[in-house]
BAGUPA-205671 format. One record per residue: residue number from 1; residue in one letter; y, x, z of N, C-alpha, C in turn. Coordinates in steps of 0.02 Angstrom, whole numbers. Layout:
BEGIN
[rec NUM,"A",[Y,X,Z],[Y,X,Z],[Y,X,Z]],
...
//
This chain:
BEGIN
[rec 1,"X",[4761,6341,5665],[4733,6274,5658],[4782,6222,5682]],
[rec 2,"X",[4791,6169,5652],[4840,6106,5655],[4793,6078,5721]],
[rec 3,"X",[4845,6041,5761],[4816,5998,5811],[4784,5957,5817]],
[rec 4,"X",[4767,5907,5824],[4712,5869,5817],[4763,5808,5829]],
[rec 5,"X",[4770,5752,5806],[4818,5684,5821],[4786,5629,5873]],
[rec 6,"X",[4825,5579,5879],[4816,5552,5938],[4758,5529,5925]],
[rec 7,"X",[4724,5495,5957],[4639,5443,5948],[4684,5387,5913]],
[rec 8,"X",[4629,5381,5879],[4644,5317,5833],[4611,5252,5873]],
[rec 9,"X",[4625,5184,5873],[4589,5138,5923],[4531,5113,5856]],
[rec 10,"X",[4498,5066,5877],[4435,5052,5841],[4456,4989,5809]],
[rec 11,"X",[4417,4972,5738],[4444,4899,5725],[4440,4846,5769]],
[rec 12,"X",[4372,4849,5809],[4356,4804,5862],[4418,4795,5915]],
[rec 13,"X",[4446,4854,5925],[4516,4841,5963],[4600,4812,5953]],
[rec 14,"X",[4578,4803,5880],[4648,4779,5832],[4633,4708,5837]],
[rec 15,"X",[4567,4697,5832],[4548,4613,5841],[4563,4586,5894]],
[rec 16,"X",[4546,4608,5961],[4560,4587,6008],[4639,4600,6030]],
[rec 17,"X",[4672,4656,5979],[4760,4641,6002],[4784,4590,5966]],
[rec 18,"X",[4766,4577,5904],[4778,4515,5862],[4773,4434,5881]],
[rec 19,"X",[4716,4439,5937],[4706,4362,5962],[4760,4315,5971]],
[rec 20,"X",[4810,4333,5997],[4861,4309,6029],[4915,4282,5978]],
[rec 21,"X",[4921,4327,5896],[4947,4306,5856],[4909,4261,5818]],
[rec 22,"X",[4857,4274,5826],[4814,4210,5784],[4835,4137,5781]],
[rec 23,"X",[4861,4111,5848],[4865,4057,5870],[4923,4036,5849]],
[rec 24,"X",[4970,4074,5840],[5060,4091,5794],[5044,4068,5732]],
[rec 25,"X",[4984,4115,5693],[4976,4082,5615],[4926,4040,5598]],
[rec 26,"X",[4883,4014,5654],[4880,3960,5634],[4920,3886,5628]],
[rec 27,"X",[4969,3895,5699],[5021,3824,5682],[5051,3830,5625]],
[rec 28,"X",[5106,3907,5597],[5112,3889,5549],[5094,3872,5488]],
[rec 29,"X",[5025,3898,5487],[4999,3871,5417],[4973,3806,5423]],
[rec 30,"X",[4943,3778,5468],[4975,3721,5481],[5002,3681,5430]],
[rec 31,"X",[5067,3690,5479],[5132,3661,5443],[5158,3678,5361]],
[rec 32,"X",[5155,3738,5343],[5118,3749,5276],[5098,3697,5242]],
[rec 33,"X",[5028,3706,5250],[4974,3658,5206],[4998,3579,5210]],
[rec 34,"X",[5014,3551,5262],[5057,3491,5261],[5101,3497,5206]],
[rec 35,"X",[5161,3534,5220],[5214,3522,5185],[5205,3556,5101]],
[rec 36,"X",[5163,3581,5108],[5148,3608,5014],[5105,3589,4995]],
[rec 37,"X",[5068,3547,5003],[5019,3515,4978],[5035,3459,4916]],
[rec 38,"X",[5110,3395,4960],[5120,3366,4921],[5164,3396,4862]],
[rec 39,"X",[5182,3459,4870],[5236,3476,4808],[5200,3524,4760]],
[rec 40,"X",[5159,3546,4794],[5122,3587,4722],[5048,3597,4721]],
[rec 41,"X",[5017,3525,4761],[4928,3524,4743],[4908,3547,4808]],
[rec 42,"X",[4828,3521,4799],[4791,3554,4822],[4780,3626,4830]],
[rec 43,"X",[4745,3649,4788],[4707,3696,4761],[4793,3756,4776]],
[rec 44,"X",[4831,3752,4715],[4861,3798,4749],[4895,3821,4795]],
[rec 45,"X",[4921,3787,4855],[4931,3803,4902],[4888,3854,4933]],
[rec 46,"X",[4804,3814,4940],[4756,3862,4966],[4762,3938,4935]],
[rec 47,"X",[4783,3931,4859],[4767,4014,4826],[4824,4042,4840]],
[rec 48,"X",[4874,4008,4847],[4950,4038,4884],[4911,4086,4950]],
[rec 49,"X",[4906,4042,5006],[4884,4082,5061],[4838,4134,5058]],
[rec 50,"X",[4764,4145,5010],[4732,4177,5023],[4770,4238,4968]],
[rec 51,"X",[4808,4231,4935],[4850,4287,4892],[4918,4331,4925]],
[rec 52,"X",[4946,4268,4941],[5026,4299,4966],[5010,4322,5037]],
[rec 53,"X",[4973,4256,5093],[4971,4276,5155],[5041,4323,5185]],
[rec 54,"X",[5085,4284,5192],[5148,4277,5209],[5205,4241,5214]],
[rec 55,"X",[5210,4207,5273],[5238,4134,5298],[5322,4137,5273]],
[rec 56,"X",[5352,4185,5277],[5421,4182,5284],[5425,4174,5193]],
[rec 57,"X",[5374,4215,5153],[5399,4230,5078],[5353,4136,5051]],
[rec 58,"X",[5313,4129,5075],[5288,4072,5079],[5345,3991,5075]],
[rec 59,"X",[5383,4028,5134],[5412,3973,5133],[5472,3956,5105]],
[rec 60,"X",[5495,4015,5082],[5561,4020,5066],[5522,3998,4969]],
[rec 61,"X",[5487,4024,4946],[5448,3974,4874],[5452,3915,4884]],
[rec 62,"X",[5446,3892,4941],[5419,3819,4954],[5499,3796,4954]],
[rec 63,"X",[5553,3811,4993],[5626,3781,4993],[5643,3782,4924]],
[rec 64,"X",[5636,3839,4883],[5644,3831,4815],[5632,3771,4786]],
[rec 65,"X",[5571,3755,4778],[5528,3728,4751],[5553,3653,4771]],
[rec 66,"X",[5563,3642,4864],[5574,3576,4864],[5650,3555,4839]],
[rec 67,"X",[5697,3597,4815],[5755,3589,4812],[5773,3585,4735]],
[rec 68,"X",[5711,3554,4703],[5712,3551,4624],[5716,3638,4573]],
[rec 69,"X",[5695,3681,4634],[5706,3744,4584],[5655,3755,4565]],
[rec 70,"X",[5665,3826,4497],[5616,3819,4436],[5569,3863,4488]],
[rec 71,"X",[5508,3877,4453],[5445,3924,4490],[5470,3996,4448]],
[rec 72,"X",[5512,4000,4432],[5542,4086,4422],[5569,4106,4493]],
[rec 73,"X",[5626,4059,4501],[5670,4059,4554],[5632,4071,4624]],
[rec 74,"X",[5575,4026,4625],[5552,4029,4693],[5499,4096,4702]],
[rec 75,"X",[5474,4107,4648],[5431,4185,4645],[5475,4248,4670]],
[rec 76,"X",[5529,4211,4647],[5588,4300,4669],[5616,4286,4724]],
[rec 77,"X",[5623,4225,4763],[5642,4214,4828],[5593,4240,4864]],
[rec 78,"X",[5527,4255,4851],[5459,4253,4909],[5457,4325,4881]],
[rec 79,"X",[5442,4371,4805],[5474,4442,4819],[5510,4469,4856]],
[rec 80,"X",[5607,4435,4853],[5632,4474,4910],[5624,4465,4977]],
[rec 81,"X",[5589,4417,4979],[5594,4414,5070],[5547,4460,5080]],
[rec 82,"X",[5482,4471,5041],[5429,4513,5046],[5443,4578,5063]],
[rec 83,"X",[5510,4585,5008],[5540,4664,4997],[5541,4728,5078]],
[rec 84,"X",[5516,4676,5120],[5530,4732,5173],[5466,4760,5202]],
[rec 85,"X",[5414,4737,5154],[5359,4791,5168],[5352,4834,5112]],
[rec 86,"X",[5405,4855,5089],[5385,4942,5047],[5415,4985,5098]],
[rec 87,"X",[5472,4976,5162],[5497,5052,5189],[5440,5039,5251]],
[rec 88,"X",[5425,4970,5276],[5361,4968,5330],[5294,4987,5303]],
[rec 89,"X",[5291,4996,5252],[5211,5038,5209],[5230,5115,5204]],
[rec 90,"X",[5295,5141,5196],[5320,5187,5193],[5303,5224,5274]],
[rec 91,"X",[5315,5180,5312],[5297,5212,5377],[5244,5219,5386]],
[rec 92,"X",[5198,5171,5386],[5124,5168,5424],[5088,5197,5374]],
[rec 93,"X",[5114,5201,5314],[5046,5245,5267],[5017,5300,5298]],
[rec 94,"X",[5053,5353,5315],[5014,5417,5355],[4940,5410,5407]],
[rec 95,"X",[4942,5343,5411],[4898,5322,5456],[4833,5310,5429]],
[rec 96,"X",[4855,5299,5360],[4767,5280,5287],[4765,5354,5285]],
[rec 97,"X",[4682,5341,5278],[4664,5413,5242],[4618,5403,5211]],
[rec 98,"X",[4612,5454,5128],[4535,5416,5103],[4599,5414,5035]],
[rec 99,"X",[4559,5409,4985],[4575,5403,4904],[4614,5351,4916]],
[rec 100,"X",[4662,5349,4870],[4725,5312,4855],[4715,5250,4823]],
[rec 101,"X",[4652,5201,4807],[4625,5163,4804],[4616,5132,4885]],
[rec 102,"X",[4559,5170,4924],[4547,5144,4973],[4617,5142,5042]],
[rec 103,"X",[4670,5182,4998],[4724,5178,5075],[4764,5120,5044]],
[rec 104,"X",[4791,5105,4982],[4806,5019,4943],[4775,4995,4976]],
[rec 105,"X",[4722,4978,4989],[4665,4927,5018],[4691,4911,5096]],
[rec 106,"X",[4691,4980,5129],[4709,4984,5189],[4784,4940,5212]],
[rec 107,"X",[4818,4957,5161],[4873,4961,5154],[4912,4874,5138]],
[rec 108,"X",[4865,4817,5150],[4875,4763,5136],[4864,4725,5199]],
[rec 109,"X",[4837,4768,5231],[4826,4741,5324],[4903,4748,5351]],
[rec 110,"X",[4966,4772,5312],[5033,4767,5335],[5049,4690,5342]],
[rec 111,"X",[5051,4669,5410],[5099,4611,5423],[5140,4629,5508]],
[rec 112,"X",[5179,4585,5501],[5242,4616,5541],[5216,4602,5587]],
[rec 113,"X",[5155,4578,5646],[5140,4589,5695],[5090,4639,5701]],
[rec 114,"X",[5052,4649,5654],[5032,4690,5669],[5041,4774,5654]],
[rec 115,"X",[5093,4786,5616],[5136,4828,5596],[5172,4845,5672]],
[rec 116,"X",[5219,4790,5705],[5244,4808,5774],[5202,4836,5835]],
[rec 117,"X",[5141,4812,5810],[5091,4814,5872],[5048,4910,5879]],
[rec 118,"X",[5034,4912,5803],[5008,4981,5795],[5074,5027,5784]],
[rec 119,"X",[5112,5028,5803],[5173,5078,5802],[5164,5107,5878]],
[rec 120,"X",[5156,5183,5877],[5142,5210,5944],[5204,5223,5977]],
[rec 121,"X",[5276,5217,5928],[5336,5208,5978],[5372,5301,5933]],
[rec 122,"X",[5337,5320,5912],[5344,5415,5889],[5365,5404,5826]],
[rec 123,"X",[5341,5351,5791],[5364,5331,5694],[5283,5360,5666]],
[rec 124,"X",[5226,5342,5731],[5168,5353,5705],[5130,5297,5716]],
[rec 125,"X",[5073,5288,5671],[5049,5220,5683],[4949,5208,5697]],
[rec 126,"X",[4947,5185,5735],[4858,5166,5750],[4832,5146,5705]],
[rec 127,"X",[4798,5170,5629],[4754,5129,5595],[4719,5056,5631]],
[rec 128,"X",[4690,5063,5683],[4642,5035,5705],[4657,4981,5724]],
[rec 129,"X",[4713,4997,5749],[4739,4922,5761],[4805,4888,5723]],
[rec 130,"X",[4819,4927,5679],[4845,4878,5607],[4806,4840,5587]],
[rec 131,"X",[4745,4873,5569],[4689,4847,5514],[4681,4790,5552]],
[rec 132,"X",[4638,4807,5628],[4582,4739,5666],[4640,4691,5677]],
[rec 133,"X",[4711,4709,5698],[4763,4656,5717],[4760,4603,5663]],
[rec 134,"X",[4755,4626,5609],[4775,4572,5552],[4709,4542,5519]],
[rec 135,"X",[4671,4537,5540],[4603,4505,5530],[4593,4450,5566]],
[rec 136,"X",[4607,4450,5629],[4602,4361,5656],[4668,4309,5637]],
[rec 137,"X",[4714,4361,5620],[4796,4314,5613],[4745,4300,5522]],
[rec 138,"X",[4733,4326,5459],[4728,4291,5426],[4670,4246,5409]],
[rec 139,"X",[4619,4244,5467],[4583,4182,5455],[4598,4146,5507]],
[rec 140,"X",[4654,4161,5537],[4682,4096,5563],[4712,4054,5514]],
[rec 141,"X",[4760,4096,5467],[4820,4083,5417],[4778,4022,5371]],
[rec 142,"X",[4720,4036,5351],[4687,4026,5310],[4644,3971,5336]],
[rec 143,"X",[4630,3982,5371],[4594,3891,5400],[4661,3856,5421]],
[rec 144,"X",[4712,3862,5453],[4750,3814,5477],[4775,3797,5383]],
[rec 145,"X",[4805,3825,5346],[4816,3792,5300],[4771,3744,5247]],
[rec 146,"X",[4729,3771,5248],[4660,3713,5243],[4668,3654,5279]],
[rec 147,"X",[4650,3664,5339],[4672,3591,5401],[4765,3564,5369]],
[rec 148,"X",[4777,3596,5365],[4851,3543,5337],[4854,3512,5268]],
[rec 149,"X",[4811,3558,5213],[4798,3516,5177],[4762,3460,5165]],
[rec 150,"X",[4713,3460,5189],[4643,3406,5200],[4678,3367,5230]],
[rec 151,"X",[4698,3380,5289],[4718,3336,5360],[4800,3312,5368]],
[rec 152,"X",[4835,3317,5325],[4913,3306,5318],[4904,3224,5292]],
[rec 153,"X",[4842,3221,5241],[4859,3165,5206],[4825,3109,5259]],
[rec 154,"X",[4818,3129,5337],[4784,3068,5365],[4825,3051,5407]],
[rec 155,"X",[4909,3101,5409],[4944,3074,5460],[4994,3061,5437]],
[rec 156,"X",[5001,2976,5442],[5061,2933,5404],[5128,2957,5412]],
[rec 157,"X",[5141,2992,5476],[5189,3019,5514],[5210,3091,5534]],
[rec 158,"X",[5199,3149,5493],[5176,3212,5512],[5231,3233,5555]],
[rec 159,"X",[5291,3215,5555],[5332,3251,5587],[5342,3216,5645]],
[rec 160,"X",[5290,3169,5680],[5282,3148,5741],[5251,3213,5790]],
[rec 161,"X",[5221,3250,5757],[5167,3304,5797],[5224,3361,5764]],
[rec 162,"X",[5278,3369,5772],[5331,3419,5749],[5301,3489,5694]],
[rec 163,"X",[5266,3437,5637],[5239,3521,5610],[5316,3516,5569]],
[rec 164,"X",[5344,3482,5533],[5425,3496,5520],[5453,3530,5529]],
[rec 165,"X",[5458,3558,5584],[5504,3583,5633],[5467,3641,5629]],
[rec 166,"X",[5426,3676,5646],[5401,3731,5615],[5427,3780,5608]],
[rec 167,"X",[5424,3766,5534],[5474,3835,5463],[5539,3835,5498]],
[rec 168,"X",[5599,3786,5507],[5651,3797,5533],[5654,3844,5595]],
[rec 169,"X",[5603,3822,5651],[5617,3862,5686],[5588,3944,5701]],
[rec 170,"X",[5523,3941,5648],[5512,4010,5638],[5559,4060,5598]],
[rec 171,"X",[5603,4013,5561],[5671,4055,5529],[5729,4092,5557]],
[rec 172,"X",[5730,4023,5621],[5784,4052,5662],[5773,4115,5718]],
[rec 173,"X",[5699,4098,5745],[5672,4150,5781],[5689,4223,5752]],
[rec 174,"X",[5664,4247,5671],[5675,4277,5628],[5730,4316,5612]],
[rec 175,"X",[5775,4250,5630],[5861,4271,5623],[5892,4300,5687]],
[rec 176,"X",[5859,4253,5734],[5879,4292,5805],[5849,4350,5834]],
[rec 177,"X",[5824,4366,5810],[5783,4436,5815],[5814,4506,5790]],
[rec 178,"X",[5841,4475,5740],[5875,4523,5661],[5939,4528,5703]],
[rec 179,"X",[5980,4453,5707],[6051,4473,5727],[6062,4497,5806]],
[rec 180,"X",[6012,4544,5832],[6008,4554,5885],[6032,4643,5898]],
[rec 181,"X",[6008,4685,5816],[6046,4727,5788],[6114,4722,5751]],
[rec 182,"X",[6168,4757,5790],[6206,4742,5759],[6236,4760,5693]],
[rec 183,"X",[6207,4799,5659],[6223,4801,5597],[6172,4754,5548]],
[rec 184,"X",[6149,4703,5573],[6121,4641,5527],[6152,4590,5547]],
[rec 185,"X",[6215,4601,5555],[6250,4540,5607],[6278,4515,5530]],
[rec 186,"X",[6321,4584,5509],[6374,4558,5473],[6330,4553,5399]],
[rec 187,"X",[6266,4571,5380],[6223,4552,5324],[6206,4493,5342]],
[rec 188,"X",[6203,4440,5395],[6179,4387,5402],[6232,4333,5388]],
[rec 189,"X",[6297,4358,5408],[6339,4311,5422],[6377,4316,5327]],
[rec 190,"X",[6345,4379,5289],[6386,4363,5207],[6339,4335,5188]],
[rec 191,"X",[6272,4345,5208],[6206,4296,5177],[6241,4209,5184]],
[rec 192,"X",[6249,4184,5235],[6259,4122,5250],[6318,4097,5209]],
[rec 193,"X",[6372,4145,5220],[6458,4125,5167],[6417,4130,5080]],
[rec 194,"X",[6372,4169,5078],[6373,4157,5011],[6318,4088,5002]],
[rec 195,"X",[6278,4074,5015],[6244,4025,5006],[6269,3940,5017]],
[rec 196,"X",[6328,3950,5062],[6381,3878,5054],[6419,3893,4989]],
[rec 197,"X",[6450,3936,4980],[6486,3955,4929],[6453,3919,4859]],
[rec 198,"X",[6374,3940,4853],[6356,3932,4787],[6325,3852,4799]],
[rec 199,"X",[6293,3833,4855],[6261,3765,4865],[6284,3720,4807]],
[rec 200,"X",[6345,3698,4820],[6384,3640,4764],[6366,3651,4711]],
[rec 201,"X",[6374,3707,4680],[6362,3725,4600],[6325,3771,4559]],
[rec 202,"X",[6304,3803,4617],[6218,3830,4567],[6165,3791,4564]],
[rec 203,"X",[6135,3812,4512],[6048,3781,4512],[6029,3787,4577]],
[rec 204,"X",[5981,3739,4593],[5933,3748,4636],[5913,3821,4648]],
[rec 205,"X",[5883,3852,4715],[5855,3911,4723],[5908,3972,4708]],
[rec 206,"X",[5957,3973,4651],[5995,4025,4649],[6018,4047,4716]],
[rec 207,"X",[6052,4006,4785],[6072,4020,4807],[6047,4082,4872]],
[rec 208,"X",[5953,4041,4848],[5926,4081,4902],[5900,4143,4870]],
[rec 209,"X",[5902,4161,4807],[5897,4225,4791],[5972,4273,4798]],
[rec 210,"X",[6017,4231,4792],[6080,4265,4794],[6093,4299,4848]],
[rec 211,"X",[6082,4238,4893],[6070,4263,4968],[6055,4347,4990]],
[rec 212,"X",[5968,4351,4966],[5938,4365,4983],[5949,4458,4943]],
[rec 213,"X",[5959,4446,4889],[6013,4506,4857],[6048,4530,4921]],
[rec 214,"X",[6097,4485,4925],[6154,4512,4966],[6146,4544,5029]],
[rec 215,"X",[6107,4525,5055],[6069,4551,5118],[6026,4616,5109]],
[rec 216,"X",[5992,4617,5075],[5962,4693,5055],[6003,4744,5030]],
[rec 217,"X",[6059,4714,4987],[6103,4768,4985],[6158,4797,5036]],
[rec 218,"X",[6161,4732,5082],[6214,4757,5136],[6166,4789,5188]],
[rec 219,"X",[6104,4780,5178],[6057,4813,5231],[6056,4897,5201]],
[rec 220,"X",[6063,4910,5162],[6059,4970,5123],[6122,5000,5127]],
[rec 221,"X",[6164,4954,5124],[6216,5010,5136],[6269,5020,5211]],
[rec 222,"X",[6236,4989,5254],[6223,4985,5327],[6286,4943,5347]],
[rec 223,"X",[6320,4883,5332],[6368,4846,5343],[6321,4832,5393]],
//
């Protein structure tokens, strides 16, 4: 007989590890719903969040977008940034169980805090608190970007209350995190040479898909 695996924690316990990030996605969505509101509506921003629910692929559509690029360009900028939850689904899948319908299902509670949080440290992962972790972060996600849409258009001045500042600095956090391994040092630093490189004379957005190429492939082949 096979052993029996670790205890799984309860959803009720993923909620209460999640609290703490809640308060993370709500500023940024936030700042979000402010800043995408005036460039592409109401309405879709909101169906952005309750679809994509993902700030970094979110935003990097949105730089597209504000930088005169087409909505091809910015769909494949918010793909690749996305691209790094197929080897993090790759990990934590073992953790769904249940028809291959209901572990997809399961399998959409992947976001990077709570992905870090249910990792037992072995390359095994806590259902319980993947799932409950990511349930207060996205109705945080999801009301704060509401509140920035509704509520952006009442403040003459938004980047007095620094929601601006925001995205930039949740990018850099992002980056400083990454270039903290050193073999994403030197994928970060051809990401950056190529994106001055093309600035001047590509279309809009090319640069940040080019980018973003370049980085997955130098991540792959372990530069």
């Amino acid at each position: 007989m096979s052993e029996p695996g670790p205890p799984q924690s309860s959803i009720r316990d993923g909620v209460r590890a999640g609290m703490p990030f809640a308060f993370a996605s709500f500023a940024l969505s936030v700042s979000f719903g402010v800043v995408a509101q005036p460039l592409i509506g109401t309405w879709p921003t909101i169906v952005m969040s309750v679809i994509v629910f993902a700030g970094a692929a979110q935003a990097a559509s949105l730089s597209v977008l504000a930088a005169g690029g087409a909505v091809p360009a910015a769909v494949i900028a918010g793909l690749l940034v996305n691209a790094r939850f197929l080897p993090m689904g790759f990990a934590s899948g073992p953790a769904f169980r249940g028809r291959k319908l209901k572990r997809a299902v399961d399998g959409q509670a992947i976001v990077d805090a709570s992905w870090a949080v249910s990792s037992r440290g072995d390359g095994t992962f806590d259902r319980g608190l993947l799932i409950g972790g990511t349930i207060p972060q996205y109705i945080a996600w999801q009301l704060g970007t509401i509140i920035g849409v509704f509520g952006g258009s009442l403040l003459s001045h938004p980047d007095r209350l620094g929601l601006d500042a925001i995205f930039p600095a949740f990018y850099l956090a992002l980056l400083f995190h990454e270039i903290r391994r050193g073999e994403a040092l030197g994928v970060a630093l051809a990401a950056v040479a190529i994106t001055l490189v093309l600035l001047p004379v590509a279309p809009a957005g090319v640069p940040v898909v080019v980018a973003s190429l370049t980085a997955l492939w130098g991540l792959r082949r372990g530069w």
